[in-house]
ZADO-1210 file (C-alpha; in nm, 4 decimals, padded with zeros to 6 digits):
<atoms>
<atom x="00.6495" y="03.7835" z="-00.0947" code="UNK" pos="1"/>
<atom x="00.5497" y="03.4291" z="-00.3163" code="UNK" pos="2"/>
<atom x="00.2758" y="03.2698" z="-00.1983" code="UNK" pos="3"/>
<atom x="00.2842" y="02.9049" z="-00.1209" code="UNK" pos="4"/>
<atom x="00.1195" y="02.6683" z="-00.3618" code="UNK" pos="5"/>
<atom x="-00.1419" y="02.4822" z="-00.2721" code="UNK" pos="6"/>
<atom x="-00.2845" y="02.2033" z="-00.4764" code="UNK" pos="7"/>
<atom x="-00.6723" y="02.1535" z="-00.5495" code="UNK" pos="8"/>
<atom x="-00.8374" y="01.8394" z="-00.5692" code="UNK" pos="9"/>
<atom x="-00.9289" y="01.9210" z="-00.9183" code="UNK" pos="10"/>
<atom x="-00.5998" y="01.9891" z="-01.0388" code="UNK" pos="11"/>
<atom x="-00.4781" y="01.6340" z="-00.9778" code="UNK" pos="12"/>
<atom x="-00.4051" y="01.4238" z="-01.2585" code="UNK" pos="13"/>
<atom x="-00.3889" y="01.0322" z="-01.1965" code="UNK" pos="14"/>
<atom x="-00.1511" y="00.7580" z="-01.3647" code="UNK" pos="15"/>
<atom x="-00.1486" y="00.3879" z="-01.2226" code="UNK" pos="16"/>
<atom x="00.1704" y="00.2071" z="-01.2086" code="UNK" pos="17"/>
<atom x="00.2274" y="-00.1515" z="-01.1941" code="UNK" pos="18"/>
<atom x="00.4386" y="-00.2604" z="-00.9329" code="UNK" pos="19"/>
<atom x="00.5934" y="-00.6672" z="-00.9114" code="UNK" pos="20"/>
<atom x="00.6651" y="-00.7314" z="-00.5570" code="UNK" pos="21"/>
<atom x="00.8376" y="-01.0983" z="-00.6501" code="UNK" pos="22"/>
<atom x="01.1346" y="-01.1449" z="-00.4275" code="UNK" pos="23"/>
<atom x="01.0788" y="-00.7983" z="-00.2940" code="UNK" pos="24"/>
<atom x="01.1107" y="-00.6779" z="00.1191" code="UNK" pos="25"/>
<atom x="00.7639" y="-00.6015" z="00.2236" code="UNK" pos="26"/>
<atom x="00.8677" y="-00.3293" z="00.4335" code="UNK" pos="27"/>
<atom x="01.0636" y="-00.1571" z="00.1403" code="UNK" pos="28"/>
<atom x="00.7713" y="-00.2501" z="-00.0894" code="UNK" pos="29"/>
<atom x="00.5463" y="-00.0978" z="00.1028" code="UNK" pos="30"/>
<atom x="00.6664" y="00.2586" z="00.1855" code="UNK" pos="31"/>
<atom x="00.7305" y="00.3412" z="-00.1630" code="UNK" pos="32"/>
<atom x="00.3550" y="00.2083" z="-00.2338" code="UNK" pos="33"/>
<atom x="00.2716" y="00.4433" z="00.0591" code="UNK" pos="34"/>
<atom x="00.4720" y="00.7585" z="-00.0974" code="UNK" pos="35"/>
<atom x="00.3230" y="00.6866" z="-00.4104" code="UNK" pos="36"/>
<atom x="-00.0596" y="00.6571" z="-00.3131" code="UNK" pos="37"/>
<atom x="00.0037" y="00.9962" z="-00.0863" code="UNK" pos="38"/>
<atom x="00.1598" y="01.1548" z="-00.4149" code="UNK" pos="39"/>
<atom x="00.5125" y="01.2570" z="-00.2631" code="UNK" pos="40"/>
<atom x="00.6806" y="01.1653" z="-00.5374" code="UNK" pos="41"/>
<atom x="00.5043" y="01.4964" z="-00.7375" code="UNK" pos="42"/>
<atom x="00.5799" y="01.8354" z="-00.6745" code="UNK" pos="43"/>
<atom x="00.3091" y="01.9499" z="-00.6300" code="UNK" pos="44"/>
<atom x="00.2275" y="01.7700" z="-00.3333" code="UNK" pos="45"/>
<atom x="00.0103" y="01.8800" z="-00.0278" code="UNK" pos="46"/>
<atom x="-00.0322" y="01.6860" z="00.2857" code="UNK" pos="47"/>
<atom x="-00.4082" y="01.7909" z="00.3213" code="UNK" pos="48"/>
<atom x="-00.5067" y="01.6585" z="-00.0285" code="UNK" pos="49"/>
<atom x="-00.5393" y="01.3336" z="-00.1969" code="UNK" pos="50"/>
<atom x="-00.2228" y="01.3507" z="-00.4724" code="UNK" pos="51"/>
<atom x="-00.1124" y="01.0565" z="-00.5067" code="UNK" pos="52"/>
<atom x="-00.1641" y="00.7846" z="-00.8174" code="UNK" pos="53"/>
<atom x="-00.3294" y="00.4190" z="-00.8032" code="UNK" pos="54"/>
<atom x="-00.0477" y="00.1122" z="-00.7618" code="UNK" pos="55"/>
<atom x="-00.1398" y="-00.2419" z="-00.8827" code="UNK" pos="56"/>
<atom x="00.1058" y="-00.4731" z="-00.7105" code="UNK" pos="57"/>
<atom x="00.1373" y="-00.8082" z="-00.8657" code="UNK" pos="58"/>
<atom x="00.3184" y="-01.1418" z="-00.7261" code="UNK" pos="59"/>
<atom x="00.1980" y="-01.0549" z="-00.3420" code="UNK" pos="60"/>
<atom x="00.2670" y="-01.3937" z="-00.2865" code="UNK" pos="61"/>
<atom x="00.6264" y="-01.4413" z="-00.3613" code="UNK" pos="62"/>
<atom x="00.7343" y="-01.1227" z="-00.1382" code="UNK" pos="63"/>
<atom x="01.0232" y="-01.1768" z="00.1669" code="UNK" pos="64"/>
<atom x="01.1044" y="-01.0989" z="00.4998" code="UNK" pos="65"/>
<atom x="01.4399" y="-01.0243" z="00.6380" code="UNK" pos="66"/>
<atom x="01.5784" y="-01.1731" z="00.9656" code="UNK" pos="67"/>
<atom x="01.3465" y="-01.4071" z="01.1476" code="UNK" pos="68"/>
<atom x="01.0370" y="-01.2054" z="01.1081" code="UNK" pos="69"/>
<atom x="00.8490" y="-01.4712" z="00.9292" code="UNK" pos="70"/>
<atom x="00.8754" y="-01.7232" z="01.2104" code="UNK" pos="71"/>
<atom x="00.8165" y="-01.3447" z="01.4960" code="UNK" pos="72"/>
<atom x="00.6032" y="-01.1240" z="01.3423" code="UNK" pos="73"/>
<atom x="00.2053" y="-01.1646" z="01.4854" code="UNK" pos="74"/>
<atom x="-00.1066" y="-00.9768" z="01.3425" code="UNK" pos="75"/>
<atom x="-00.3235" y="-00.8594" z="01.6080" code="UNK" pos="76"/>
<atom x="-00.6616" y="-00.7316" z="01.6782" code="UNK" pos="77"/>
<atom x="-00.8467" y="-00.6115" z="01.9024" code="UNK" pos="78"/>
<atom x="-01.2564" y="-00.6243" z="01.9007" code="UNK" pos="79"/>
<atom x="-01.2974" y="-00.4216" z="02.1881" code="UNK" pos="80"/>
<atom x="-01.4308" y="-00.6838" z="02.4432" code="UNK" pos="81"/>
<atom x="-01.3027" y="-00.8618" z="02.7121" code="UNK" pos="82"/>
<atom x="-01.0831" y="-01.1531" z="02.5949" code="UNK" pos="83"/>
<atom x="-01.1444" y="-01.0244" z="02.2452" code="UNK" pos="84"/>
<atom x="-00.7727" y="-01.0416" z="02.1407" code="UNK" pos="85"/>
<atom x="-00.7089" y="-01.2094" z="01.8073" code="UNK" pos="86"/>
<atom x="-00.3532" y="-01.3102" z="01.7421" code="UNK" pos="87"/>
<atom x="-00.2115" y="-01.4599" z="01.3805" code="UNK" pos="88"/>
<atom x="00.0780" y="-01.5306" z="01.3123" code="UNK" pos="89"/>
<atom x="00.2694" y="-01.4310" z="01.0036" code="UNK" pos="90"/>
<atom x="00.3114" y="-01.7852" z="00.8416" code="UNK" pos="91"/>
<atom x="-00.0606" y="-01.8754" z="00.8665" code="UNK" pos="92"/>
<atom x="-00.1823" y="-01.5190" z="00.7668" code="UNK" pos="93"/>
<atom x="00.0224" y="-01.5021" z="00.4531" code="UNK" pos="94"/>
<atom x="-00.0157" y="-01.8874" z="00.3204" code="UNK" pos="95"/>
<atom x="-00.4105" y="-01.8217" z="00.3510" code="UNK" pos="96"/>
<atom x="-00.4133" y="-01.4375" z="00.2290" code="UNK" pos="97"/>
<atom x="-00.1172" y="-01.2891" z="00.1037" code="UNK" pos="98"/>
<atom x="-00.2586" y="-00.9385" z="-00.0025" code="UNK" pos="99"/>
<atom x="-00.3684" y="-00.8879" z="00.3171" code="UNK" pos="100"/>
<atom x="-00.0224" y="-00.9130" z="00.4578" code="UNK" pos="101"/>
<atom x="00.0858" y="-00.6526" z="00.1526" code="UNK" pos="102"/>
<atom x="-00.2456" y="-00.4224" z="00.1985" code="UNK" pos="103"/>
<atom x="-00.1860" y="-00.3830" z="00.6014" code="UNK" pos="104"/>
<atom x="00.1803" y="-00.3242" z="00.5627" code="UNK" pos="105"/>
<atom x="00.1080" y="-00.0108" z="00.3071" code="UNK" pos="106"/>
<atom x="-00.2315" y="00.1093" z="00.4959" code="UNK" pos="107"/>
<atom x="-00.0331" y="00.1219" z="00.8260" code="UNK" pos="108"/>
<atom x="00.2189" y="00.3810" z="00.6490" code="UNK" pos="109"/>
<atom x="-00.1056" y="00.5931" z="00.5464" code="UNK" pos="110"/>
<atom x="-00.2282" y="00.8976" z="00.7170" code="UNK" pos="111"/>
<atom x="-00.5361" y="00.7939" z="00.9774" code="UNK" pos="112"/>
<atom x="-00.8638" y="00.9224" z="00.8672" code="UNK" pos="113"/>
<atom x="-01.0784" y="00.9377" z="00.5474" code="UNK" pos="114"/>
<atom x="-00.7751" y="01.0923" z="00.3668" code="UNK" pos="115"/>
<atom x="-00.5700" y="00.7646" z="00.4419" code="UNK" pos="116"/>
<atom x="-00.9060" y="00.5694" z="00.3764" code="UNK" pos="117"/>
<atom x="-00.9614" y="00.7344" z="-00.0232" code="UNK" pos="118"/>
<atom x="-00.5634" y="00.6729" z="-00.0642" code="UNK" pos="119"/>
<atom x="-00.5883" y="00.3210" z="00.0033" code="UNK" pos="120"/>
<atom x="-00.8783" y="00.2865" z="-00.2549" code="UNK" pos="121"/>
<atom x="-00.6520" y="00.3478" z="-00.5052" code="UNK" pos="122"/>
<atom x="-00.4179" y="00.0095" z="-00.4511" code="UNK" pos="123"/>
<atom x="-00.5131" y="-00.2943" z="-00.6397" code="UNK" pos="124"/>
<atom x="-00.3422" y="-00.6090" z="-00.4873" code="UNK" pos="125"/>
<atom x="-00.3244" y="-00.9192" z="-00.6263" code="UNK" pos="126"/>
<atom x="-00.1504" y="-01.2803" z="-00.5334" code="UNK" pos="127"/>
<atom x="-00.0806" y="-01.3954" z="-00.8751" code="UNK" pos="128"/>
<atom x="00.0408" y="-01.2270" z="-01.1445" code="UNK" pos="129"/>
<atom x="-00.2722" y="-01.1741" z="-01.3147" code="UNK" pos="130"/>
<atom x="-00.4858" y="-00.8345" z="-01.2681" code="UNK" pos="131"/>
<atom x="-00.7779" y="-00.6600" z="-01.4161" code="UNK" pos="132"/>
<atom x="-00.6195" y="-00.3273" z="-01.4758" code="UNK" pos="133"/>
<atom x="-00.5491" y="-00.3657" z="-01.8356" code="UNK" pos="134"/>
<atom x="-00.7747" y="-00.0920" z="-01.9895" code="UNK" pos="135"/>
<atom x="-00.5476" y="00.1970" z="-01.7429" code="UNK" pos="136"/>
<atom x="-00.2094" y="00.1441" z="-01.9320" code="UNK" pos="137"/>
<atom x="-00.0311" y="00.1270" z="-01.5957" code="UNK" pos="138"/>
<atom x="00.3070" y="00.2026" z="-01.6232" code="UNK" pos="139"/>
<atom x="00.6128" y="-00.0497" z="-01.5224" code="UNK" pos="140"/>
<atom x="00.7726" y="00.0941" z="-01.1870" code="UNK" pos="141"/>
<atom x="01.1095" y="-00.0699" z="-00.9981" code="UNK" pos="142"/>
<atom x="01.1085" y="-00.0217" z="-00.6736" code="UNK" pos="143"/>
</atoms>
């Protein structure tokens, strides 16, 4: 009888891709960030281990909605006290920080938990199209 594979934290080799999210969906943008940070795209994925590769996405600014989600769609949070709900909507949120808007769309797709927490140390997000990643080689990916 094979044995299923299992692979080891050790055995894990990293490459960063560069993603430009100008005129992209965020929602479509975002779960193929997610797959790619969890490593599903590799066959030798396991769900219990950290797989995946690091994603710089470029041009967070310049990414869409579809429908009338950007006049709809409202952040919220919660601190925990009474009256302590915090509401934002869409428009304000992403003229004052768009990466924020592209960071909680791809975290929210992660597993809960420190796994979820050391895959989403691994995305670089930036508004412009600018980024500090130079000395990685990151490769081009379409999404």
């Amino acid at each position: 009888m094979k044995r299923t594979y299992s692979a080891k934290k050790s055995e894990v080799k990293r490459v960063w891709f560069l993603v430009d999210a100008k005129d992209k969906i965020l929602g479509r943008l975002a779960a193929k960030v997610a797959g790619i940070l969890r490593g599903k795209h590799k066959a030798m994925f396991t769900p219990h281990v950290d797989t995946g590769d690091a994603v710089i996405i470029i041009n967070a600014s310049r990414i869409r909605l579809t429908g009338r989600k950007t006049k709809q769609k409202v952040y919220r949070r919660y601190s925990g006290y009474p009256g302590g709900l915090r509401e934002v909507p869409f428009e304000k949120m992403f003229k004052n920080k768009p990466a924020t808007v592209v960071k909680l769309a791809v975290r929210r797709m992660l597993p809960g938990g420190s796994l979820g927490h050391d895959m989403l140390k691994k995305l670089k997000i930036y508004a412009d199209d600018k980024h500090n990643q130079q000395a990685q080689n990151p490769q081009i990916l379409e999404v």
